[in-house]
C-alpha positions in Angstrom: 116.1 129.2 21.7 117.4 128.9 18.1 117.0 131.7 15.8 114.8 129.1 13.2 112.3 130.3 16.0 111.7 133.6 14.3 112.2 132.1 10.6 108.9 131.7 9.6 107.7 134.9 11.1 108.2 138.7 9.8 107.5 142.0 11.1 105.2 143.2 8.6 105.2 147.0 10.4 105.8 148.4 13.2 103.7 151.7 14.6 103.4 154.7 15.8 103.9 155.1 19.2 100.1 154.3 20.3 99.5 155.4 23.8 102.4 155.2 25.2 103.1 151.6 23.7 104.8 150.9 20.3 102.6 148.2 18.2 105.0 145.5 16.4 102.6 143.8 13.8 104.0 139.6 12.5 103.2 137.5 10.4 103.7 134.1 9.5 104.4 133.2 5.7 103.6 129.7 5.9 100.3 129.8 7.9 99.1 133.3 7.5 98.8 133.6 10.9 98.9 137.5 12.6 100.3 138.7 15.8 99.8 141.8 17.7 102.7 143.2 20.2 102.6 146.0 22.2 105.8 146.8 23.3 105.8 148.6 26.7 108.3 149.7 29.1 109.2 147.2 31.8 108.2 147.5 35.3 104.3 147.0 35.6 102.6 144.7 37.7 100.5 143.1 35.0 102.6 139.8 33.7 103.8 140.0 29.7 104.0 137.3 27.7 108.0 138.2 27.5 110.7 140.5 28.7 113.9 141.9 27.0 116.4 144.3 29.3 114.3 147.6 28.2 110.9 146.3 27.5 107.9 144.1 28.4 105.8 142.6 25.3 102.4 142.4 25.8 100.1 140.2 23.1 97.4 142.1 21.8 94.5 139.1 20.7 90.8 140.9 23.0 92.0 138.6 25.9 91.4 139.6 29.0 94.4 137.8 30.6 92.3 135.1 31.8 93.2 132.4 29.0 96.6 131.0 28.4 98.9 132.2 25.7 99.8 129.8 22.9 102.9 128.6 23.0 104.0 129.5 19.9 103.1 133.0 20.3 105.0 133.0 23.7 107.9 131.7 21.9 108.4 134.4 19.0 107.6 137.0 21.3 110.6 136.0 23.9 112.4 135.6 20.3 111.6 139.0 19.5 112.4 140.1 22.8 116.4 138.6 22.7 116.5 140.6 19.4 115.6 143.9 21.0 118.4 142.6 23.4 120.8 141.9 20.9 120.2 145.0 18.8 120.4 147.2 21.8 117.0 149.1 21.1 116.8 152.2 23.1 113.6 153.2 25.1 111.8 155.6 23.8 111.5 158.4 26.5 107.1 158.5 25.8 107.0 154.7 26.6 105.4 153.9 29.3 104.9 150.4 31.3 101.5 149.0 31.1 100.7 150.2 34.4 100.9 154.2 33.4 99.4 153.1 29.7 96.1 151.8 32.3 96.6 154.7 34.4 96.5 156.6 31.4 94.2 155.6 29.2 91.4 153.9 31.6 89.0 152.7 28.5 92.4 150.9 26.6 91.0 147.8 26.0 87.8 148.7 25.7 88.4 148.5 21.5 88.7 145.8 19.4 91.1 147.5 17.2 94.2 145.3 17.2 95.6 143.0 14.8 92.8 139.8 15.3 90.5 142.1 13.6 92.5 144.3 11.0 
């Protein structure tokens, strides 16, 4: 995929390390649209929306799983994905896959605090 892909997307911040996932907030300049990633490590059993080497990206939008992604927000998260590739990113050694993060935290998406609603 081209690199234009991520062009009219930035990453307005990037948090803490939130229960053993690290939330990547976008945004796009030209239609103010917001996007929630959790980045995870790989290995869990629950599908992401994409996958770099290291890490699984997980959408954060009070889905349950059960509707489809957009494909735009499929596309700049696999775009984000080949530039954790490319920049070699490092997993953090507290990040966990999404299947410790459940094991973890059992009441995880029981909040509505994620980008949708900030």
């Amino acid at each position: 995929m081209p690199a234009s892909q991520l062009d009219s997307w930035h990453i307005a911040s990037i948090e803490p390390l939130d229960r053993g996932a690290v939330p990547v907030l976008l945004n796009n300049h030209t239609t103010g649209a917001r996007l929630r990633l959790d980045i995870c490590a790989r290995g869990a059993t629950a599908a992401p929306v994409a996958e770099s080497r290291e890490f699984a990206l997980y959408l954060v939008n009070n889905g349950t799983g059960s509707s489809r992604t957009s494909r735009e927000d499929t596309l700049v998260a696999r775009a984000l994905a080949r530039r954790l590739d490319a920049e070699r990113v490092e997993v953090p050694a507290s990040l966990l896959s999404m299947d410790a993060r459940l094991a973890r935290h059992p009441g995880l998406f029981d909040s509505s605090d994620d980008a949708a609603n900030a």
